[in-house]
C-alpha positions in Angstrom: 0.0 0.0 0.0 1.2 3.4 -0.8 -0.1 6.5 0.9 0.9 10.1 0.1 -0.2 13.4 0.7 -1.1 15.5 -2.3 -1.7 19.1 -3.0 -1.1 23.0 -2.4 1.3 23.3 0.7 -0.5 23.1 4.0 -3.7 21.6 1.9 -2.5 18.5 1.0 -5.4 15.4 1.1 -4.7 12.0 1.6 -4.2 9.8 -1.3 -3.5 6.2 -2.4 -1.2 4.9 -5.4 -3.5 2.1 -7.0 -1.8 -1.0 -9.2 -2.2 1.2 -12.1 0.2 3.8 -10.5 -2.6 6.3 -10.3 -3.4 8.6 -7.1 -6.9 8.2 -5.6 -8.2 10.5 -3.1 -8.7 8.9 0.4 -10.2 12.0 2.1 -13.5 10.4 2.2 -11.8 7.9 4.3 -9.4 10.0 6.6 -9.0 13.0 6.9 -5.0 13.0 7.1 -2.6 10.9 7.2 -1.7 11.9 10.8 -1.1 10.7 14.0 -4.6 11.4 15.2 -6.4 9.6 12.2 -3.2 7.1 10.9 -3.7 3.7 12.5 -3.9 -0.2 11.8 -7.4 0.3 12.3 -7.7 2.9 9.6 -4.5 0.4 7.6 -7.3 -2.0 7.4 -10.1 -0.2 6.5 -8.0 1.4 3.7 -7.1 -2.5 2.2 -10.8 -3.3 2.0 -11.9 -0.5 -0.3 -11.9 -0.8 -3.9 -9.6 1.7 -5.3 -11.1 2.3 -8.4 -14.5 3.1 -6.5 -12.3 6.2 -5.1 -12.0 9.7 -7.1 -8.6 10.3 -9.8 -6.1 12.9 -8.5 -4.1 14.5 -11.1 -0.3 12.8 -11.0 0.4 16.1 -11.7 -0.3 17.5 -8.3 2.6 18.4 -6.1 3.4 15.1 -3.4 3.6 16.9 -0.3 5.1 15.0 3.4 4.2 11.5 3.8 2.9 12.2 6.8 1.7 15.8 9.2 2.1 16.6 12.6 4.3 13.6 13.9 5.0 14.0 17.8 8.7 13.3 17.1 11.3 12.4 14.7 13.8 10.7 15.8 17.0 10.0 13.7 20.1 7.4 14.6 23.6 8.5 14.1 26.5 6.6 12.2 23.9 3.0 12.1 26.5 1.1 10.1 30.5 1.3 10.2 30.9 2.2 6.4 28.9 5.6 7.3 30.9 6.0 10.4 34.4 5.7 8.1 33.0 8.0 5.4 32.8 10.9 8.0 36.1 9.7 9.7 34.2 8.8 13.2 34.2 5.6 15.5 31.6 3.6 15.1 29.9 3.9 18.8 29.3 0.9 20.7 26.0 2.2 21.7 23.3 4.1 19.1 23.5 8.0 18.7 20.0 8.6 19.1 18.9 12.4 18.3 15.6 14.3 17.4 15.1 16.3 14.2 12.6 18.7 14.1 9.3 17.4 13.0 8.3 20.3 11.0 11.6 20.2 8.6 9.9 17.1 7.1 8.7 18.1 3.3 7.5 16.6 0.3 10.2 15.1 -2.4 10.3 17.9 -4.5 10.4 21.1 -1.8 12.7 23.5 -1.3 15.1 22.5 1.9 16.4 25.5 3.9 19.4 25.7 3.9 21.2 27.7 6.4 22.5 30.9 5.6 26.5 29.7 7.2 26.3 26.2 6.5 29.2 25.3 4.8 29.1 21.7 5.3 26.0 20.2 4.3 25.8 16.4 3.8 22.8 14.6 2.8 22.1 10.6 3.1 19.2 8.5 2.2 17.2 6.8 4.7 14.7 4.2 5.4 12.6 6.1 7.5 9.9 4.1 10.1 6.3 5.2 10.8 5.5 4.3 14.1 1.7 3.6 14.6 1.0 3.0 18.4 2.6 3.5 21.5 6.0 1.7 22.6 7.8 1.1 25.7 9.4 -1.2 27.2 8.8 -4.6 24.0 10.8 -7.2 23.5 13.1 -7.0 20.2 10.8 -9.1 18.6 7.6 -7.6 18.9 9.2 -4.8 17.6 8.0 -5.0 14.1 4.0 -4.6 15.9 4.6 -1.0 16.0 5.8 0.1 12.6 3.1 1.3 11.0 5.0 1.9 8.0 8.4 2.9 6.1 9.4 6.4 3.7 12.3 7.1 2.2 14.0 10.1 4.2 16.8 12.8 2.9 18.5 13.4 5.8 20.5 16.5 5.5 23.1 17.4 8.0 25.4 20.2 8.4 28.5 18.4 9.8 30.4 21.2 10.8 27.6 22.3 13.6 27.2 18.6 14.4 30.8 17.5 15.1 32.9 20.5 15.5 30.6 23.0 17.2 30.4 21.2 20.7 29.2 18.0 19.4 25.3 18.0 19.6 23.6 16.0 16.3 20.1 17.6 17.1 21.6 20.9 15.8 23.2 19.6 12.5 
């Protein structure tokens, strides 16, 4: 199943990909694709409607954030040794867990901000994870019970704030 958000900036509507790669309009069904309205319930519901039964969205239309108003975004550093030697760092024996503002996520053709004194901006391609339902404490392998769903991320980084500039990732 693939889910987008589609439309003017800050009026994007939810919208499927059917098997015929066109974009249907879900905002009949939900009314965002949201933490508030986003859940396996609302998974399920989605899988049992026919898609063609659902109203054509111009491809054309501009693809805006996967998803609106997460509560967090949370981003590991250096998750594999081949990163870690590409930016001449140890790879740490525990994970660099740091946040990234929720509101710097966009659609795949925005504009990114760029800082006006970044001079070292690095970008990497994620697998990004949609968490659907509250988690604390699981066991590694009930794990996979909570992802809702995966994105592809560009995660930009300005290194020089990051590692030179007292050594904080959330402000890279």
């Amino acid at each position: 199943m693939k889910l987008l958000r589609v439309g003017e900036f800050g009026k994007e509507i939810p919208a499927i990909i059917d098997e015929e790669n066109k974009i249907r309009d879900l905002s009949k069904i939900i009314n965002d694709l949201n933490p508030e309205n986003l859940t396996f319930e609302t998974l399920n519901k989605i899988k049992e409607i026919d898609l063609n039964s659902l109203e054509m969205i111009n491809n054309n239309e501009r693809i805006g954030s996967c998803v609106t108003k997460p509560a967090n975004f949370f981003a590991i550093g250096l998750n594999y040794k081949a990163h870690a030697d590409e930016t001449n760092s140890d790879a740490p024996k525990e994970p660099i867990v740091f946040n990234k503002s929720p509101n710097c996520i966009v659609g795949p053709y925005d504009k990114i901000i760029i800082p006006k004194f970044s001079n070292s901006l690095d970008h990497e391609v994620e697998i990004a994870m949609i968490i659907g339902k509250k988690a604390r404490q699981i066991k590694e392998e009930e794990a996979q019970n909570f992802v809702l769903g995966y994105c592809i991320c560009n995660d930009i980084s300005e290194r020089e704030w990051q590692k030179h500039r007292g050594g904080q990732w959330v402000k890279g």
